[in-house]
PyMOL Python script that loads the backbone (N, CA, C, O; Angstrom):
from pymol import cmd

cmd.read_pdbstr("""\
ATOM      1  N   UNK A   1      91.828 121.327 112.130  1.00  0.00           N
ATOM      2  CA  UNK A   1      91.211 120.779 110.955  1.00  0.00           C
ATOM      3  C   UNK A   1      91.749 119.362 110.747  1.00  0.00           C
ATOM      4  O   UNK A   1      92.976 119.269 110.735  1.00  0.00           O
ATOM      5  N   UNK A   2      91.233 118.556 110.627  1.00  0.00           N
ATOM      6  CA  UNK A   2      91.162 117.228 110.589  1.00  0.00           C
ATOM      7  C   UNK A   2      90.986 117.101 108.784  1.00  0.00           C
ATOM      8  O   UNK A   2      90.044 117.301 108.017  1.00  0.00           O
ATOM      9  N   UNK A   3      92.541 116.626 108.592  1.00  0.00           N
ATOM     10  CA  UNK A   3      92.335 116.577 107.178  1.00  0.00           C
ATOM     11  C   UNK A   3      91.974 114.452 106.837  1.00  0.00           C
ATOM     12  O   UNK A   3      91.153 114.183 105.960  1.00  0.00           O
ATOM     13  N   UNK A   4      92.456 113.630 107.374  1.00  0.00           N
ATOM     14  CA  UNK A   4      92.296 112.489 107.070  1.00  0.00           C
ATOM     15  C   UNK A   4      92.399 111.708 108.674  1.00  0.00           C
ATOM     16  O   UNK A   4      93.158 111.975 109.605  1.00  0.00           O
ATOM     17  N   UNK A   5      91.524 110.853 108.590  1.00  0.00           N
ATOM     18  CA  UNK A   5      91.509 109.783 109.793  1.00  0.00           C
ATOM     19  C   UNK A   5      91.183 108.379 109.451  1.00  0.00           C
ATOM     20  O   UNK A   5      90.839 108.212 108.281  1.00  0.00           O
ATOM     21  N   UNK A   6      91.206 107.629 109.998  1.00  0.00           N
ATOM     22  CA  UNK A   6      91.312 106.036 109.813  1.00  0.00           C
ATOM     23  C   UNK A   6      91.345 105.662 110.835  1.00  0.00           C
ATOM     24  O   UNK A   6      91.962 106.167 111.774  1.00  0.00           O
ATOM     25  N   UNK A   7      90.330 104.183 110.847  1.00  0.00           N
ATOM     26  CA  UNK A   7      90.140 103.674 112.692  1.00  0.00           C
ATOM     27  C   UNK A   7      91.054 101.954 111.700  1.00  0.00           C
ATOM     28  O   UNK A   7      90.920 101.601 110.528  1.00  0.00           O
ATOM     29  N   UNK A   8      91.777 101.401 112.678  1.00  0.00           N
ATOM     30  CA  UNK A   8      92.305 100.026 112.151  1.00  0.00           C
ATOM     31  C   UNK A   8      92.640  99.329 113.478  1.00  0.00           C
ATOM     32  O   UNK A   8      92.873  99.821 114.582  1.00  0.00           O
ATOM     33  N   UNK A   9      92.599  97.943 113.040  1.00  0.00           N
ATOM     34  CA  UNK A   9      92.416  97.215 114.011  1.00  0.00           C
ATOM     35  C   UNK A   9      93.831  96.342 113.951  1.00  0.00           C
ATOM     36  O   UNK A   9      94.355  95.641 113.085  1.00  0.00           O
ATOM     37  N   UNK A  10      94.333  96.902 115.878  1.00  0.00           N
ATOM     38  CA  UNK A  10      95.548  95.856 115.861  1.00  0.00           C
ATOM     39  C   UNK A  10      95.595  95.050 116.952  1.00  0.00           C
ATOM     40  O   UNK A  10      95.449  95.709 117.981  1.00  0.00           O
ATOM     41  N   UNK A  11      95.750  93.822 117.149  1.00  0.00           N
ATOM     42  CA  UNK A  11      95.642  92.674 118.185  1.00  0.00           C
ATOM     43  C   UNK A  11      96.684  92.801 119.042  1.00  0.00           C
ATOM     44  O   UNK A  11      97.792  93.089 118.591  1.00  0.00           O
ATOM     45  N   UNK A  12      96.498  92.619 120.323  1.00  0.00           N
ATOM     46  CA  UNK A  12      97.282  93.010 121.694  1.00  0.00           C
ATOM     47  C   UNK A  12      99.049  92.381 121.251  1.00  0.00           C
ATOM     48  O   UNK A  12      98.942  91.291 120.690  1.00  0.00           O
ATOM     49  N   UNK A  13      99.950  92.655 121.334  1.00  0.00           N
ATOM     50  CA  UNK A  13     101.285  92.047 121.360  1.00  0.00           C
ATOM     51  C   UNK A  13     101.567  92.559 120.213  1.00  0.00           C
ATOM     52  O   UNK A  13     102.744  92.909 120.126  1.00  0.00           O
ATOM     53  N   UNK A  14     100.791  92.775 119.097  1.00  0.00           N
ATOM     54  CA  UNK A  14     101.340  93.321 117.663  1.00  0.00           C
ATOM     55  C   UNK A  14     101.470  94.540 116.976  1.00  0.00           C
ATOM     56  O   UNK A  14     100.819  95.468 117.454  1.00  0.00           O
ATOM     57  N   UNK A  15     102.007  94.727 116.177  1.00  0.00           N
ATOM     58  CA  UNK A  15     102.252  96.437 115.785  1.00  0.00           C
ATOM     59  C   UNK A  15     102.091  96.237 114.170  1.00  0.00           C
ATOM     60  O   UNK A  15     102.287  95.257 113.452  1.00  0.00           O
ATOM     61  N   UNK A  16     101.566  97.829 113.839  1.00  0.00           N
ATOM     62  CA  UNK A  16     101.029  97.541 112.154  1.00  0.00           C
ATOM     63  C   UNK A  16     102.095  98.851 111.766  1.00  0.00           C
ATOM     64  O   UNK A  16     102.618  99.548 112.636  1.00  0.00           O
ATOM     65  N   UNK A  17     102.308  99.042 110.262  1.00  0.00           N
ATOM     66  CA  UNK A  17     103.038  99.996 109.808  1.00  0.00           C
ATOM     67  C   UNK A  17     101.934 100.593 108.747  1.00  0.00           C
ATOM     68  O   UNK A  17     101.628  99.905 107.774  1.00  0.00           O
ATOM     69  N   UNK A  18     101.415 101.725 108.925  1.00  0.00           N
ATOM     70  CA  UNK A  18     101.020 102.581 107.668  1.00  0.00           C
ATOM     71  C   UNK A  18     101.859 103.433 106.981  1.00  0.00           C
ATOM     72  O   UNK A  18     102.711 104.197 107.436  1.00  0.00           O
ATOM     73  N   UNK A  19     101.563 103.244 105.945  1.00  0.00           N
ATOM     74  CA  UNK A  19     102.351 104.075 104.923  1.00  0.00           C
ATOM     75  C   UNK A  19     101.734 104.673 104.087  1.00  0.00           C
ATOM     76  O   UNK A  19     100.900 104.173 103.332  1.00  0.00           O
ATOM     77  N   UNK A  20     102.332 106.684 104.155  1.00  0.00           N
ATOM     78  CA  UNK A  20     101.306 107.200 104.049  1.00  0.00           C
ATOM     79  C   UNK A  20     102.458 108.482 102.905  1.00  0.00           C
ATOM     80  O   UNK A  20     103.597 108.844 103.202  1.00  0.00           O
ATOM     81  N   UNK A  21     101.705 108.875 101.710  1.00  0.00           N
ATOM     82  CA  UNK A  21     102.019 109.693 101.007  1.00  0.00           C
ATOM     83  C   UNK A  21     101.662 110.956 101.031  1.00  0.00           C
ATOM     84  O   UNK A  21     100.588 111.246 100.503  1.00  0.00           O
ATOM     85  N   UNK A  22     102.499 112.036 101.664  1.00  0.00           N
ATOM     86  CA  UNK A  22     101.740 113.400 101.871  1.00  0.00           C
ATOM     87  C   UNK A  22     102.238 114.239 101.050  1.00  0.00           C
ATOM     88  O   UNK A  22     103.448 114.211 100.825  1.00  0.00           O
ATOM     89  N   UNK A  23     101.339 115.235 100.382  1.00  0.00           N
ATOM     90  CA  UNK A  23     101.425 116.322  99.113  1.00  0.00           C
ATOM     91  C   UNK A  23     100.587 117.301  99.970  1.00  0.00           C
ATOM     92  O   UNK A  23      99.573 117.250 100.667  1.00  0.00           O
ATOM     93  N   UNK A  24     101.767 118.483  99.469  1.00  0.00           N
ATOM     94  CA  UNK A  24     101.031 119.651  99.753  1.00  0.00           C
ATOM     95  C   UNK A  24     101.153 120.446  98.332  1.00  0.00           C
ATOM     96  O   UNK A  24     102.135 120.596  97.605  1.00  0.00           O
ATOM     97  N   UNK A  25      99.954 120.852  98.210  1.00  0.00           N
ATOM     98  CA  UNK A  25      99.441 121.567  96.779  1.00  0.00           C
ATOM     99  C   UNK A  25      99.206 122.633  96.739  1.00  0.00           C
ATOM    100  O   UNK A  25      98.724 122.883  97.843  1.00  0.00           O
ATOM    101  N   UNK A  26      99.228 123.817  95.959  1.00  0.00           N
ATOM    102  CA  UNK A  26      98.697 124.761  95.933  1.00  0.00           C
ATOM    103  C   UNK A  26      97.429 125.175  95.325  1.00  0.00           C
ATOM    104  O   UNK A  26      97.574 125.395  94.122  1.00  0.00           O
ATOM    105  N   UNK A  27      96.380 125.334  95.700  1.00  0.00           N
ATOM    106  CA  UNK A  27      94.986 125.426  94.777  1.00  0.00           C
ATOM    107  C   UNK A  27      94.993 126.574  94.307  1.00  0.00           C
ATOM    108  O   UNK A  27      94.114 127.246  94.847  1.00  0.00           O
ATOM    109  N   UNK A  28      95.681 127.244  93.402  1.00  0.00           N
ATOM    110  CA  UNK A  28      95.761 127.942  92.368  1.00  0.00           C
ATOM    111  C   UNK A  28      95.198 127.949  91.256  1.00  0.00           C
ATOM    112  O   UNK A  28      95.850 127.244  90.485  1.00  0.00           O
ATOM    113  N   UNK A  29      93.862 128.613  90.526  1.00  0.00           N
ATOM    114  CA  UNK A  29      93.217 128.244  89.066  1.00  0.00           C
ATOM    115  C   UNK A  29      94.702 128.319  88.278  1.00  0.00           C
ATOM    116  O   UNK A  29      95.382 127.309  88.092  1.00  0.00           O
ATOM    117  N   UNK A  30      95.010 129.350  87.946  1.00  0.00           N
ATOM    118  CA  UNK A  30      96.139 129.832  87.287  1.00  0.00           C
ATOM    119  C   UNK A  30      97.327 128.617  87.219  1.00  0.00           C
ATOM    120  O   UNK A  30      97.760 128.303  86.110  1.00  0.00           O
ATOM    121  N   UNK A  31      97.705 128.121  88.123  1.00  0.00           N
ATOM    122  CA  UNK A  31      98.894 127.394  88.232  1.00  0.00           C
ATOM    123  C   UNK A  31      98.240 126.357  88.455  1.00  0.00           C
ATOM    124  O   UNK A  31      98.844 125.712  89.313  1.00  0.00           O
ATOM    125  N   UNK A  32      96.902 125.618  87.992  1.00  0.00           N
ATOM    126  CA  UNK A  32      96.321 124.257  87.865  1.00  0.00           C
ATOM    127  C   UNK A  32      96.879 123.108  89.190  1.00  0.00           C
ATOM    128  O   UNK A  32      97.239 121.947  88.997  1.00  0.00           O
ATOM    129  N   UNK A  33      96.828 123.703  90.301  1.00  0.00           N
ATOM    130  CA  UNK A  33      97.335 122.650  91.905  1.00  0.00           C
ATOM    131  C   UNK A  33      98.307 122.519  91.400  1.00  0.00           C
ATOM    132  O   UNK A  33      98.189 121.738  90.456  1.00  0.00           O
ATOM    133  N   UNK A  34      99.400 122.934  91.537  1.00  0.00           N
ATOM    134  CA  UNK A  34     100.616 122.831  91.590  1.00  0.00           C
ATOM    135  C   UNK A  34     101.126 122.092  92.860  1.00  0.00           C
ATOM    136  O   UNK A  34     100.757 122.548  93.942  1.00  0.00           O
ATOM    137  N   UNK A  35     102.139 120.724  92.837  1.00  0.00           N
ATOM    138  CA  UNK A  35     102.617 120.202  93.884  1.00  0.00           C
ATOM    139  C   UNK A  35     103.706 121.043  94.370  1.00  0.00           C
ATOM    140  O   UNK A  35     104.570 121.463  93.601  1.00  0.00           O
ATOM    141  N   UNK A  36     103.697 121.278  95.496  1.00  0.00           N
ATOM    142  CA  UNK A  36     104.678 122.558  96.175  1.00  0.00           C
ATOM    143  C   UNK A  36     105.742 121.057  97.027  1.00  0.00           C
ATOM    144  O   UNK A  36     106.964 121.148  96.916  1.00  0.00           O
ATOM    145  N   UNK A  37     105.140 119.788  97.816  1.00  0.00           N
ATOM    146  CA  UNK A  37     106.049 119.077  98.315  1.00  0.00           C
ATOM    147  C   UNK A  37     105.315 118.113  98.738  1.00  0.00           C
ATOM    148  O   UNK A  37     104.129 118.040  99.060  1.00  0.00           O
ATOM    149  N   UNK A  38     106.701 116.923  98.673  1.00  0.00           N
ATOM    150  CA  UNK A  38     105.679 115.408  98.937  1.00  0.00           C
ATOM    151  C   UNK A  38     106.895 115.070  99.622  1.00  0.00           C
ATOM    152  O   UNK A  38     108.055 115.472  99.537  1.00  0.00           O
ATOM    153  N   UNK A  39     106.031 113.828 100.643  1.00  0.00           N
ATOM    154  CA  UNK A  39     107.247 113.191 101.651  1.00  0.00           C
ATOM    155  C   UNK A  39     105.876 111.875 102.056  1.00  0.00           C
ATOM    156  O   UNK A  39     104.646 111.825 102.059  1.00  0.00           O
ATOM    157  N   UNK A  40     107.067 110.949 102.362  1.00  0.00           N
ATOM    158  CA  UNK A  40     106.756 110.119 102.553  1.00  0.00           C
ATOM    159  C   UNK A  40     106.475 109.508 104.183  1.00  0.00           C
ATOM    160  O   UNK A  40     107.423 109.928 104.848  1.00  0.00           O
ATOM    161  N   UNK A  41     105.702 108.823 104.927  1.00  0.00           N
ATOM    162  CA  UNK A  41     105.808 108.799 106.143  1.00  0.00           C
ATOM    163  C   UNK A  41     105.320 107.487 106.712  1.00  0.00           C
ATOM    164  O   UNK A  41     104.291 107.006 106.236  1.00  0.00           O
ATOM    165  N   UNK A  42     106.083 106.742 107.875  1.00  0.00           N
ATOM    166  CA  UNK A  42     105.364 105.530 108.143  1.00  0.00           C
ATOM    167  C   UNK A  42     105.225 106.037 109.626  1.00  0.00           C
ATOM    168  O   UNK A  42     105.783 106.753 110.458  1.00  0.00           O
ATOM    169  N   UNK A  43     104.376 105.404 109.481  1.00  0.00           N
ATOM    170  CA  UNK A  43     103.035 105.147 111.068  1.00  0.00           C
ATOM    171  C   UNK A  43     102.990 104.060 111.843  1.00  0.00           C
ATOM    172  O   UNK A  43     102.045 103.280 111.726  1.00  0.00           O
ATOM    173  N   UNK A  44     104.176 103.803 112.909  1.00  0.00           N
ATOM    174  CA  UNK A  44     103.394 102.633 113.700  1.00  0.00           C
ATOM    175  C   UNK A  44     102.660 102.601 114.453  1.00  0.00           C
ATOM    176  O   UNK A  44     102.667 103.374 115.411  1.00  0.00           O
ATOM    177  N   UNK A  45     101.785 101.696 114.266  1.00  0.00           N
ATOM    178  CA  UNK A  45     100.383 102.178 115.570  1.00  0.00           C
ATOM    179  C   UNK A  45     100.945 100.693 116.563  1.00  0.00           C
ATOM    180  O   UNK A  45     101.610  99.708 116.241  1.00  0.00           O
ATOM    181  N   UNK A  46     100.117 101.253 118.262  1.00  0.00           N
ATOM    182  CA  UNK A  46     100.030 102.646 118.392  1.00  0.00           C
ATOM    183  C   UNK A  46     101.292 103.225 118.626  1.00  0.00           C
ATOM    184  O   UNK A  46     101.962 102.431 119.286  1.00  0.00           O
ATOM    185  N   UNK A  47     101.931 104.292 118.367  1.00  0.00           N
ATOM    186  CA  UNK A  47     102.626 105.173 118.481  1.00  0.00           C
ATOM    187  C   UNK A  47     102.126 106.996 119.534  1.00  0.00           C
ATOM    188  O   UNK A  47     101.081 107.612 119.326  1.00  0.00           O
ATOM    189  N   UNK A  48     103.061 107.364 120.413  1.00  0.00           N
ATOM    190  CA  UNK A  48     102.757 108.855 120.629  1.00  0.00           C
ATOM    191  C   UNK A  48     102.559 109.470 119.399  1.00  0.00           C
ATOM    192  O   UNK A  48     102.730 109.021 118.266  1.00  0.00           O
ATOM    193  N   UNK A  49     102.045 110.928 119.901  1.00  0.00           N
ATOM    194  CA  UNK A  49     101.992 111.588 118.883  1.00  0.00           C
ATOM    195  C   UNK A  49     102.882 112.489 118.399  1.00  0.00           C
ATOM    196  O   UNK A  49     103.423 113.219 119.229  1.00  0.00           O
ATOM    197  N   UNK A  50     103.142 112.603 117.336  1.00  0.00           N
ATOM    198  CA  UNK A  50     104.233 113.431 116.364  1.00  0.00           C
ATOM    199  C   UNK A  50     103.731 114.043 115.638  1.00  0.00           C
ATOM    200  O   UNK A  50     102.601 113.959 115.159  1.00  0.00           O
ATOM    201  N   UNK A  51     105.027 115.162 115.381  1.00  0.00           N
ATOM    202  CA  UNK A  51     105.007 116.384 114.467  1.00  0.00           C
ATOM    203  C   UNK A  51     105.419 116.394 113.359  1.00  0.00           C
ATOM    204  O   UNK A  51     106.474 115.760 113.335  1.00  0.00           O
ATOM    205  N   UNK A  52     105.063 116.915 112.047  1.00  0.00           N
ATOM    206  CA  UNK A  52     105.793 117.114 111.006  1.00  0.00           C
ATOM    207  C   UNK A  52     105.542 118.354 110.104  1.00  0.00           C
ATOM    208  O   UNK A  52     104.511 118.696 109.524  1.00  0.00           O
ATOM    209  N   UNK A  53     106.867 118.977 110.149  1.00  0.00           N
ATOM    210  CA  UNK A  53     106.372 120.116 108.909  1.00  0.00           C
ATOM    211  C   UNK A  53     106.991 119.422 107.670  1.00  0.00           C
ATOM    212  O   UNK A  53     108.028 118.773 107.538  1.00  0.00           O
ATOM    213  N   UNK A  54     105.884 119.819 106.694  1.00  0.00           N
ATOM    214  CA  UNK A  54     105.753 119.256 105.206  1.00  0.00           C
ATOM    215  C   UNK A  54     106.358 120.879 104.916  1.00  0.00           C
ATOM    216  O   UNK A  54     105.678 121.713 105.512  1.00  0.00           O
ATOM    217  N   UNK A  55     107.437 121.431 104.160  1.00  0.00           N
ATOM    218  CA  UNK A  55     107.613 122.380 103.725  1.00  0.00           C
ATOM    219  C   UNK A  55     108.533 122.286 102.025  1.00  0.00           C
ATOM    220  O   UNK A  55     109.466 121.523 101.777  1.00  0.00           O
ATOM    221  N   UNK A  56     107.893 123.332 101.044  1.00  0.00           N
ATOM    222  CA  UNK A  56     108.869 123.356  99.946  1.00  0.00           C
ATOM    223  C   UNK A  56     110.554 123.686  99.881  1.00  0.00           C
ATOM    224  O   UNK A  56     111.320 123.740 100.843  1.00  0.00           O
ATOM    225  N   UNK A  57     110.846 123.870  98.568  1.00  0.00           N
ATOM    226  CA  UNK A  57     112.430 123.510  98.790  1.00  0.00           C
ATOM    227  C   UNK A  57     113.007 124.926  98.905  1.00  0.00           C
ATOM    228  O   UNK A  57     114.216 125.095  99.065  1.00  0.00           O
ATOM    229  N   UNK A  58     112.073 126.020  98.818  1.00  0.00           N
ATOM    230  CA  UNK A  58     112.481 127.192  99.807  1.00  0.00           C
ATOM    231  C   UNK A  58     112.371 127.444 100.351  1.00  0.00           C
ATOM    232  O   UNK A  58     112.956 128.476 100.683  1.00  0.00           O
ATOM    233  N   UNK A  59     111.305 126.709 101.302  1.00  0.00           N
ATOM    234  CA  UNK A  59     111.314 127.089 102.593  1.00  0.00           C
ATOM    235  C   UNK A  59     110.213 128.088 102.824  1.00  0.00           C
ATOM    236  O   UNK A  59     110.204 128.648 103.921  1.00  0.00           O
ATOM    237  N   UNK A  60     109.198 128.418 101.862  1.00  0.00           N
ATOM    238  CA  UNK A  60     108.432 129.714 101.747  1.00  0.00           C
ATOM    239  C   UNK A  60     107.311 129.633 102.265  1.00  0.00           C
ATOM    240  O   UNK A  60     106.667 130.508 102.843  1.00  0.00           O
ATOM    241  N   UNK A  61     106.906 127.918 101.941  1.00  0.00           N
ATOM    242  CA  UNK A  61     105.699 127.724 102.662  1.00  0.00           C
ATOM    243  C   UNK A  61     105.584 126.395 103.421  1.00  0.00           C
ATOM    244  O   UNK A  61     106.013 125.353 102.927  1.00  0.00           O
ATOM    245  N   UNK A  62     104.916 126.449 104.799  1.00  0.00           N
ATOM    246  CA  UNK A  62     105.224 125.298 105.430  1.00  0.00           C
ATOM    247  C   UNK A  62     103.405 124.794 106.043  1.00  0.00           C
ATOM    248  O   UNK A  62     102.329 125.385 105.945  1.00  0.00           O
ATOM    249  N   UNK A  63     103.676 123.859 106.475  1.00  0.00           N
ATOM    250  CA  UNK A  63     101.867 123.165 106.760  1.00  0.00           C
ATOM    251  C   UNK A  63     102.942 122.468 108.417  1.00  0.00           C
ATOM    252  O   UNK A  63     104.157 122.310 108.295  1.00  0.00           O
ATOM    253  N   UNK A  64     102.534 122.290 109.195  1.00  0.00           N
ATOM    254  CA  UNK A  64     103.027 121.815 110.555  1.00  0.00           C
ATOM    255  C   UNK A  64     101.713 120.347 110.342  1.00  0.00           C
ATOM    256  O   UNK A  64     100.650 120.696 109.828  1.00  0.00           O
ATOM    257  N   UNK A  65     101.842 118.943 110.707  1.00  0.00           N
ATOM    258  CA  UNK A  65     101.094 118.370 110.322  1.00  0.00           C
ATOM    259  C   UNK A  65     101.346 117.826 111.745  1.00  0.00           C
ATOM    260  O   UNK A  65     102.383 118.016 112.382  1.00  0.00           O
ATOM    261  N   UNK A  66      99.769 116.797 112.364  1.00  0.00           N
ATOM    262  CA  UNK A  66     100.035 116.182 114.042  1.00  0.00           C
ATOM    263  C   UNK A  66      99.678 114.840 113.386  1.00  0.00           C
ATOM    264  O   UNK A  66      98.648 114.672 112.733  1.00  0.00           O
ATOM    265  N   UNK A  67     100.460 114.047 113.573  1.00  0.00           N
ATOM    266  CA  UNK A  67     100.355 112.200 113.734  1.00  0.00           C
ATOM    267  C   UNK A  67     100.161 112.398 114.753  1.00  0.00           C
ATOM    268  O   UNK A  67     100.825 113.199 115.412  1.00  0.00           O
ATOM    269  N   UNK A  68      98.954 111.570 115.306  1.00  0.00           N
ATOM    270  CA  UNK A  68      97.916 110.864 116.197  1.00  0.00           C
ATOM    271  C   UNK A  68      97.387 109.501 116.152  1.00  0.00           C
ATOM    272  O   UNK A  68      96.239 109.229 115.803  1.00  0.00           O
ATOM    273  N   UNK A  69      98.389 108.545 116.568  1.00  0.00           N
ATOM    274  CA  UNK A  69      97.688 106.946 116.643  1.00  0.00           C
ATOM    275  C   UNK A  69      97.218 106.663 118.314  1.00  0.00           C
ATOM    276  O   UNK A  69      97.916 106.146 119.187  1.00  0.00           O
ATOM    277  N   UNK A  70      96.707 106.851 118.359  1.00  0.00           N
ATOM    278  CA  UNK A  70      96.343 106.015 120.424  1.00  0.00           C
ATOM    279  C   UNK A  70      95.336 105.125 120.040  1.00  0.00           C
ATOM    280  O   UNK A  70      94.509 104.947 119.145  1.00  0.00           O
ATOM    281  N   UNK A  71      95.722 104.667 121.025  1.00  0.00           N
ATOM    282  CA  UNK A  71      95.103 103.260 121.539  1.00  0.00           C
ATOM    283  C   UNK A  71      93.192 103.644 122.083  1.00  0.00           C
ATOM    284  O   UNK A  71      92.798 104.645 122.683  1.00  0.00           O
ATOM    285  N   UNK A  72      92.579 102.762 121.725  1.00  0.00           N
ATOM    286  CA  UNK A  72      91.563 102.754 121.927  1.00  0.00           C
ATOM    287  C   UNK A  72      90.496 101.107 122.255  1.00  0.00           C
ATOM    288  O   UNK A  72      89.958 100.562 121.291  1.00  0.00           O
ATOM    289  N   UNK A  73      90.433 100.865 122.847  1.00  0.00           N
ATOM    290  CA  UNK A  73      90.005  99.855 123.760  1.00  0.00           C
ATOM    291  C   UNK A  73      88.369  99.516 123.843  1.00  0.00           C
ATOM    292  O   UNK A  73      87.596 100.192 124.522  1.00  0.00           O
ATOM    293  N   UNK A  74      87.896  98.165 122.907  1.00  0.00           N
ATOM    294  CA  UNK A  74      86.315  98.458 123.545  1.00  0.00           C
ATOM    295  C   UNK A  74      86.117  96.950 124.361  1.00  0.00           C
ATOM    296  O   UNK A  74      85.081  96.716 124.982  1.00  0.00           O
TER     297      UNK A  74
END
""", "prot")
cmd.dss("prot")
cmd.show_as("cartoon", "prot")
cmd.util.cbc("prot")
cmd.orient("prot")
């Protein structure tokens, strides 16, 4: 599942930094989305790809998330 993507443009020799705010919520009526955990993350493109688990502060629930920047050439 492809939760967010973005195409950006970077010129040969140079490198860009995104900075990116991730929340994981609970969609609960009852408990009105409750923020379960937020972290912060920078992106240099291009970069391999990386892993991240976003998890709360018990540990109860976790989301495994894939950073994906490659290079793309037209």
């Amino acid at each position: 599942m492809t939760i967010w993507s973005e195409f950006k443009t970077v010129r040969k020799g140079k490198s860009l930094v995104v900075n990116l705010d991730l929340i994981l919520r609970e969609q609960d009526y009852l408990k009105k989305y409750q923020t379960i955990a937020e972290q912060k993350v920078q992106i240099h493109l291009p970069q391999k790809t990386s892993y991240i688990i976003l998890q709360d502060k018990h540990e109860k629930t976790k989301a495994k998330l894939r950073i994906q920047s490659t290079r793309t050439r037209y």
